[in-house]
N, C-alpha and C positions, 0 to 999 in steps of 0.2 A: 541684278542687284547682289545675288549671291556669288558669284564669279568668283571675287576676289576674295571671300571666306572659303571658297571651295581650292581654290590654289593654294590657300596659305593649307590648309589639310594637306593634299596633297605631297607638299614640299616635306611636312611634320611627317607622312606617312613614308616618303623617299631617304627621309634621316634615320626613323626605325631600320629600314632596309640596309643602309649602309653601316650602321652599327653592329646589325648581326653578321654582315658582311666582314667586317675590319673583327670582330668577333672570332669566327671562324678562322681567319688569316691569323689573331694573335694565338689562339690556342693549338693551331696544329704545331707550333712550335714547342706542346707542352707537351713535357716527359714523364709518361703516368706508370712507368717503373720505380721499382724501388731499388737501388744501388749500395748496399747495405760492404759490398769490401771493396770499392771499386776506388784505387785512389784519386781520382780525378773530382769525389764525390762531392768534395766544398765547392769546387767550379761550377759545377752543376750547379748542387741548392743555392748557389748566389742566382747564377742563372734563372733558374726554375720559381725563386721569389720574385724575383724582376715579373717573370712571366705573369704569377698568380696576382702580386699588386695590378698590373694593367688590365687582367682580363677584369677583378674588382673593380674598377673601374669605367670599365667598359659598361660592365653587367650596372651597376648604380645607373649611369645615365639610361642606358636603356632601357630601365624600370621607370625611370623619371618620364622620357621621350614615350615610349609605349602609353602610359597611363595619361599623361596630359592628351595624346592625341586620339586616344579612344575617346576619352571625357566630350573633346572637341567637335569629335565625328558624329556622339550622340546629341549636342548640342547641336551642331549644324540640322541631322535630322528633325530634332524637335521644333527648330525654327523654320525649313521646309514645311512641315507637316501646319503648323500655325499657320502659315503665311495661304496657302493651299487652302486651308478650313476658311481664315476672314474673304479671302478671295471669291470663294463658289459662296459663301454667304451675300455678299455684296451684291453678286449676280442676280440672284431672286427678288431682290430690293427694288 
């Protein structure tokens, strides 16, 4: 019965992953120098906002994703655990 709330976790838990993944991937691209005579340095800080906007972005949902699918995980346990308790009571009946 629970199968298919355990998948859907799962799936939530495999999206966490890949966000921190695609995470990693947008930020190695990010330039944590400071280029204070370099004259290229507009190109950059255009660049380097592009970067910082996505990674904000990135980080949002994965604050969103992360917390929904903890919430989810302890809720699936507590519904395990219920389901377990009426179960072995039923038994002695």
């Amino acid at each position: 019965m629970m199968t298919p709330l355990i998948v859907l976790w799962v799936l939530m838990a495999l999206t966490v992953l890949a966000l921190i993944v695609w995470r990693k991937t947008v930020a190695s691209k990010e330039d944590d120098n400071l280029h204070v005579l370099d004259g290229a340095s507009a190109v950059k800080s255009a660049e380097q906002q592009t970067v910082a906007q996505k990674l904000e972005i990135i980080d949002k949902w994965g604050k969103i994703v992360t917390i929904v699918t903890v919430v989810y995980g302890v809720m699936l346990a507590v519904l395990y655990v219920w389901q377990s308790w009426v179960h072995n009571s039923n038994i002695g009946v």
